[in-house]
C-alpha positions in Angstrom: 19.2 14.5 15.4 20.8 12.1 12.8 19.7 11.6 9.8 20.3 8.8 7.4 21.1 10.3 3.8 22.5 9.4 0.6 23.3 11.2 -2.7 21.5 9.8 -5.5 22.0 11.7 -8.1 23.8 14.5 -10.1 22.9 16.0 -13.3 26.4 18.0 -14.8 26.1 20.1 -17.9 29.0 19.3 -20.1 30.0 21.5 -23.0 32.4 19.9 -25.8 34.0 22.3 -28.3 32.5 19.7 -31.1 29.2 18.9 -33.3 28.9 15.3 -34.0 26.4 12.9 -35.8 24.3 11.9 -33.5 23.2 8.7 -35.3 26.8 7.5 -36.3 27.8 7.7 -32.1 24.9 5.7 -31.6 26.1 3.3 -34.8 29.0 2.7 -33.0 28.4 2.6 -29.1 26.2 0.0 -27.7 23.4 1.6 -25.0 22.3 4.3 -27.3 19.0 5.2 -27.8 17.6 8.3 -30.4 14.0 8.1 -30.2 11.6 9.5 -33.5 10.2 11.9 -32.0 13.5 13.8 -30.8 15.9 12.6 -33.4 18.1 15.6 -32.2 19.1 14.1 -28.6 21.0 10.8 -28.0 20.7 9.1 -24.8 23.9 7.2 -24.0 24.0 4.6 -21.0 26.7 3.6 -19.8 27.9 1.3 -16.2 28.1 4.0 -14.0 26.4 7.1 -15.9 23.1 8.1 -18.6 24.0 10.8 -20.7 21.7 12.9 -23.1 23.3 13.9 -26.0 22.9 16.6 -28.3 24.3 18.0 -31.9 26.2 20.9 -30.7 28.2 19.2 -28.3 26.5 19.8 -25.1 25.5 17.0 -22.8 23.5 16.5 -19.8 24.9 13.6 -17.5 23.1 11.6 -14.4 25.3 10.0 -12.3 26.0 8.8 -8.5 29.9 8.9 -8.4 31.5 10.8 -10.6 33.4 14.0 -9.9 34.4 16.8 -12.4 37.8 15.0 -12.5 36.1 11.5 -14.0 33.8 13.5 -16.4 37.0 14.8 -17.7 38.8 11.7 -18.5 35.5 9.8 -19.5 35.2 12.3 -22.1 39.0 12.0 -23.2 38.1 8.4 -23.9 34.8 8.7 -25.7 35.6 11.9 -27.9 39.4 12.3 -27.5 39.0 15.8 -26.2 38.8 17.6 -23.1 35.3 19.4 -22.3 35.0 23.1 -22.4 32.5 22.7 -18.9 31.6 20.7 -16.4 28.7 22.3 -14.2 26.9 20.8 -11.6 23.3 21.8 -12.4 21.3 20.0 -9.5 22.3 17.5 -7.4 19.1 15.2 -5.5 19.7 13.7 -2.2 17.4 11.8 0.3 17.2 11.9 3.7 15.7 9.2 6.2 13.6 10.1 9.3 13.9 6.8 11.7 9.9 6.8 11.3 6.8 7.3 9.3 5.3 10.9 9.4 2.2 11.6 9.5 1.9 14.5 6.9 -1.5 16.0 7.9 0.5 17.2 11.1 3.5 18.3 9.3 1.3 20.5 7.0 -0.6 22.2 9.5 2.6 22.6 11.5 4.2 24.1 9.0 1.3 26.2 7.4 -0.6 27.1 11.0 -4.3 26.5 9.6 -6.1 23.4 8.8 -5.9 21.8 4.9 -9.5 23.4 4.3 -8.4 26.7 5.1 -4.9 26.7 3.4 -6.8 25.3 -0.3 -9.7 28.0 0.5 -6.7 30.7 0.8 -4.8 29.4 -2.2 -7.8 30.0 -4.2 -8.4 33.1 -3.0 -5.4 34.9 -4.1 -6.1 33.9 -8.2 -4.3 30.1 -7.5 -1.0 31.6 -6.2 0.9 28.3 -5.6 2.0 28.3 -1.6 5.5 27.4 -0.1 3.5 24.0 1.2 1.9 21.8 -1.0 0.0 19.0 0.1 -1.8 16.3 -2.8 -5.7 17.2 -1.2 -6.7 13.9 -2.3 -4.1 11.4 -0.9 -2.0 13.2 1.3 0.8 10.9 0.0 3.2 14.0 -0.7 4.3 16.9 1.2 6.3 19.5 -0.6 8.2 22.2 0.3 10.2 25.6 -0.8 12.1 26.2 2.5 14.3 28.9 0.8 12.3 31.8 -0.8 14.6 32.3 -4.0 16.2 29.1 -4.6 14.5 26.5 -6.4 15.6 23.9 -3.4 12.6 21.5 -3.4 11.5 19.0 -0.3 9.6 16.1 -0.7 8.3 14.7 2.5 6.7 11.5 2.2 4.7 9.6 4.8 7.1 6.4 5.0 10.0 9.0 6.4 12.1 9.5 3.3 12.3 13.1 2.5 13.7 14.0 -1.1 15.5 17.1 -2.1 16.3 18.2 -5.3 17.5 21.8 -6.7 20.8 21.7 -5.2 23.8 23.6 -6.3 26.3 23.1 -4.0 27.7 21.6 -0.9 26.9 24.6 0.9 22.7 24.2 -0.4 23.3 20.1 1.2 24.3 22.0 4.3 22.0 24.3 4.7 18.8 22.1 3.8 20.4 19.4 5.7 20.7 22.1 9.0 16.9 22.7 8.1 15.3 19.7 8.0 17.2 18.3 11.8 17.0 21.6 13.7 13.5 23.0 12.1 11.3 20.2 10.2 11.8 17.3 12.3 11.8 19.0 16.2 8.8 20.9 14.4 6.9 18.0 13.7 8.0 15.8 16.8 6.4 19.1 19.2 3.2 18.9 16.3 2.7 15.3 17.1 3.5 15.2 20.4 
């Protein structure tokens, strides 16, 4: 099955070999905001990026298109140096199902009881937090850790769009992307069927 997906966002660490004063950059950029209660971090946006800021040099940057290689030069022309790192620390993506799902089905596919007994069991073991987590009131969220030991998070929502964030790598996009057409969707289509 196809799914419809997008990238829409990366957060990269970058590490200048540089402290700077946070208040003149933001003096002398437009888009800068240092809020009073965290005087320490700048945030910086810019057309096609946000950036927060800090003293020591290191920055955390959002974007949707850039690669290492424009991080690189868009630091050359802010600072006049090179960074030290660029590290992709998570990358989010979103994935369309061509339909709404109904999560109720999805949970109990994926959990095998009903939503009484999955809260009841979750209780029982001292509020150990479960793979599946389901909002008990609304059922507008359904979230899952497909890959014990990664922090690779799915959000399932009822309208179809199913958001991922935690990603390292091409090869986590891969993987999650494998999961969610040949387990989570043919899963839920035999649930509901």
């Amino acid at each position: 099955m196809e799914l419809e997906s997008f990238i829409t966002n990366k957060a990269m660490s970058v590490h200048l070999n540089m402290s700077f004063d946070l208040e003149h950059f933001a003096a002398t950029h437009d888009n800068c905001v240092i809020k009073s209660s965290c005087p320490w971090r700048c945030t910086f946006y810019s057309r096609g990026y946000t950036m927060n800021m800090y003293q020591s040099g290191y920055f955390i940057l959002f974007t949707r298109s850039m690669d290492e290689a424009d991080v690189r030069r868009e630091m050359v022309r802010l600072f006049g140096i090179e960074p030290v790192s660029v590290v992709l620390r998570n990358l989010v993506v979103k994935f369309y199902h061509p339909g709404p799902i109904v999560l109720e089905v999805l949970y109990d596919a994926l959990s095998g009881k009903t939503v009484h007994d999955f809260f009841q069991s979750g209780c029982a073991k001292g509020g150990a937090v479960p793979l599946v987590i389901m909002d008990k009131q609304t059922f507008s969220a359904l979230r899952l850790r497909p890959f014990p030991r990664t922090r690779i998070t799915l959000s399932v929502f009822s309208s179809g769009a199913i958001g991922v964030a935690g990603l390292k790598s091409d090869e986590d996009l891969a993987r999650t992307r494998e999961y969610i057409c040949d387990t989570l969707i043919p899963l839920y289509a035999r649930a509901s069927a």
